[in-house]
C-alpha positions as CSV (number, residue, x, y, z in Angstrom):
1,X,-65.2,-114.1,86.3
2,X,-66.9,-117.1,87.7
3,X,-70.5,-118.0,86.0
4,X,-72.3,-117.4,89.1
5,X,-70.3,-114.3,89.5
6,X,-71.6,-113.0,85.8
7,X,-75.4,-113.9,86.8
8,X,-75.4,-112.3,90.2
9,X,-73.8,-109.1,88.8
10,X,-76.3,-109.0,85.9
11,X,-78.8,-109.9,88.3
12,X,-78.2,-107.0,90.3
13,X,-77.7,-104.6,87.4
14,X,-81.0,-105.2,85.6
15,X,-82.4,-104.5,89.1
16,X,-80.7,-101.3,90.2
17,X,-81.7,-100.1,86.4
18,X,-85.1,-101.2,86.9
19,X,-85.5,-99.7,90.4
20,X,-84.2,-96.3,89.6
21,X,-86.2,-96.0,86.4
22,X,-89.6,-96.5,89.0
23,X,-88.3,-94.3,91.3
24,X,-87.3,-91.6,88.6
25,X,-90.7,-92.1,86.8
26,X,-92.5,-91.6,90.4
27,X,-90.3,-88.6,91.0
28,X,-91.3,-87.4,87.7
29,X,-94.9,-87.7,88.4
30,X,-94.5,-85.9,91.9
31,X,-92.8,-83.3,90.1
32,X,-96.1,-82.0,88.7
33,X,-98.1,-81.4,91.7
34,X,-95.7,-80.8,94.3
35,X,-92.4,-80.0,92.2
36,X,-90.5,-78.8,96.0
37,X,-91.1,-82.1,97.3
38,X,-90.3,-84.4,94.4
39,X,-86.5,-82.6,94.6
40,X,-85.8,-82.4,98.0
41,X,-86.9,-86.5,97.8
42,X,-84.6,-86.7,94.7
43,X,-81.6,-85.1,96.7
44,X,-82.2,-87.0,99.8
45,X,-82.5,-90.4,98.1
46,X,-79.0,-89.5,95.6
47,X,-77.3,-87.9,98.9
48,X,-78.6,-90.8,101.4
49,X,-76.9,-93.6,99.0
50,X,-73.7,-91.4,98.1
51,X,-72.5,-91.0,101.8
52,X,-73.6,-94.7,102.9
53,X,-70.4,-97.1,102.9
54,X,-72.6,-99.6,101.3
55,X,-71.5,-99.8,97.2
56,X,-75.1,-101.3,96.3
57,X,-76.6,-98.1,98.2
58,X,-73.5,-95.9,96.1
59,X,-74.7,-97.7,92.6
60,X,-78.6,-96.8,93.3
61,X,-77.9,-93.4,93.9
62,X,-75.8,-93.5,91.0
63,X,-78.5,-95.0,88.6
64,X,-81.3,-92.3,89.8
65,X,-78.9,-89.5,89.4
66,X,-78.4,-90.9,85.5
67,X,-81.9,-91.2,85.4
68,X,-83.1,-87.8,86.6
69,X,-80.7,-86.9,84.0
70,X,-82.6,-89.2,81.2
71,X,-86.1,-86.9,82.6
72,X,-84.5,-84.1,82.3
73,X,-83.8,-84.6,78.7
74,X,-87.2,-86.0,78.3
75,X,-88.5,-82.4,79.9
76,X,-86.5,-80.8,77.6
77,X,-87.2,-82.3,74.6
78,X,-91.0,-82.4,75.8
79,X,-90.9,-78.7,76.3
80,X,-89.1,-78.0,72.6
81,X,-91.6,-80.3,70.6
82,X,-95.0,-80.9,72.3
83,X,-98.1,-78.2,72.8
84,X,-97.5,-75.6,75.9
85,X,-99.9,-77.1,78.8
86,X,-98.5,-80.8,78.2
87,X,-97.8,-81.9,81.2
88,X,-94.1,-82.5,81.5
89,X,-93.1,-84.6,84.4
90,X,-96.1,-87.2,83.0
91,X,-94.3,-86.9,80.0
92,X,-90.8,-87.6,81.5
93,X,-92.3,-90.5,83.6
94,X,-94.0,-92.0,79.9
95,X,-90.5,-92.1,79.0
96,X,-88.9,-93.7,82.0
97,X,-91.3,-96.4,81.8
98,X,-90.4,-96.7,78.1
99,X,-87.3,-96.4,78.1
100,X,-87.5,-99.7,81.0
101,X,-89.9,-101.6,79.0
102,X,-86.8,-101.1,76.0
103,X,-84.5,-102.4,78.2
104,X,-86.0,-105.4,79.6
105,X,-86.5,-106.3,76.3
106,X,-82.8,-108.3,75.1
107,X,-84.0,-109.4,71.5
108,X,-84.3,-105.3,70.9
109,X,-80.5,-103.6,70.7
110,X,-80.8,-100.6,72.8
111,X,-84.4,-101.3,73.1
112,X,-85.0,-100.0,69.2
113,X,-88.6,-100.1,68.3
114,X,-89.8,-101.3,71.9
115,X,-89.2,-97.9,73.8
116,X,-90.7,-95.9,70.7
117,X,-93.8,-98.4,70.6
118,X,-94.4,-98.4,74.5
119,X,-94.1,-94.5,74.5
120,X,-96.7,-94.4,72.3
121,X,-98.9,-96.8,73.9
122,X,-98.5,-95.5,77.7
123,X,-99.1,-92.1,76.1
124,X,-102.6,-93.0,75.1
125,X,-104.6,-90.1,73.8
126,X,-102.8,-88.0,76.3
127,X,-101.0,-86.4,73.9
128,X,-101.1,-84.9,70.4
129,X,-100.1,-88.2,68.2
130,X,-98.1,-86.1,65.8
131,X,-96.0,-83.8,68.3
132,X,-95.9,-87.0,70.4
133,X,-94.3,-89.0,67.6
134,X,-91.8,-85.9,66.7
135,X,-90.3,-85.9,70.9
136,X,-90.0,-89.5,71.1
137,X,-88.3,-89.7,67.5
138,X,-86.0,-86.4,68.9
139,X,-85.3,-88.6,72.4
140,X,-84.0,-91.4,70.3
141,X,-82.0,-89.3,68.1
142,X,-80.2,-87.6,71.2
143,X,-80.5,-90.9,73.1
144,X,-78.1,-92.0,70.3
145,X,-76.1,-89.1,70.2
146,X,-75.6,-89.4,73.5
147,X,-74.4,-93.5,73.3
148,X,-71.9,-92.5,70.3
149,X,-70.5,-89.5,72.0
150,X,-69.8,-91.6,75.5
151,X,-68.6,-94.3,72.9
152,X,-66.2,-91.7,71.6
153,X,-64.5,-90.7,74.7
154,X,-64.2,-93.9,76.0
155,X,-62.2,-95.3,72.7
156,X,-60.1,-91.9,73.4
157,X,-59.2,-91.8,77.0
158,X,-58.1,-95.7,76.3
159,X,-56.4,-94.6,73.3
160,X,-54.8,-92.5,75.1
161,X,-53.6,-94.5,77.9
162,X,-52.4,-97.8,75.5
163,X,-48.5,-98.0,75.5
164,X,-46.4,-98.9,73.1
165,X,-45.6,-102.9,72.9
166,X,-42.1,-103.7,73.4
167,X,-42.1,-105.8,70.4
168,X,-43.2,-105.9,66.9
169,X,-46.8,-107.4,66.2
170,X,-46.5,-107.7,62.6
């Protein structure tokens, strides 16, 4: 691949993820006053790029469907750990942003340290401290879980598909 090839297509990658977190986090925040709304925008905005023949429209739609997925483990997480009356799509769009400011961060692998710290900044005095600092800890444990476990089945559906060399390596 060409070097302006690689730039372009990073380019265009930190954008889509950067788009869809905003949108997500905005969904998120919709979600708590007019819940109907925020979905039926959600499935129009996912099902709008899916049937368009355009692949940057496809990848979107893609990248807010992963998201909503991201807030939904953020709600549910948020519902397991923090005080009943928290406000959960608020606390699913915290995270988005987060989880954005941990990514736009390259010196931070995975954005360790930057997504926990920004949590806990946008979060304010929103939120209990304690329960806030018990979900955002849980989100990074399943946030790893989650890498390892894709990890996994990528190393053993290409496992899987490797063939046997016609000749001897060693």
């Amino acid at each position: 691949m060409a070097h302006g090839q690689l730039v372009r297509s990073t380019v265009t990658e930190v954008g889509l993820h950067v788009v869809a977190s905003l949108t997500v986090a905005a969904l998120c925040l919709l979600a708590n006053r007019m819940p109907f709304i925020a979905g039926a925008g959600a499935a129009i905005l996912i099902a709008g790029g899916m049937v368009t023949l355009r692949p940057l429209l496809t990848a979107l739609a893609l990248q807010i469907a992963a998201f909503g997925l991201f807030a939904l483990a953020a709600v549910l997480v948020g519902g397991a750990v923090l005080p009943s009356g928290t406000e959960l799509g608020q606390f699913a769009a915290l995270f988005m942003l987060a989880w954005l400011a941990g990514f736009v961060i390259p010196v931070a692998p995975g954005g360790l340290g930057v997504r926990e710290a920004a949590f806990l900044a946008l979060a304010g005095n929103e939120m209990p401290a304690t329960s806030l600092l018990a979900a955002v800890l849980a989100l990074r444990v399943a946030s790893l879980a989650g890498d390892l476990t894709y990890g996994l089945g990528i190393m053993a559906v290409t496992r899987s598909k490797t063939t046997e060399l016609p000749f001897r390596t060693a």
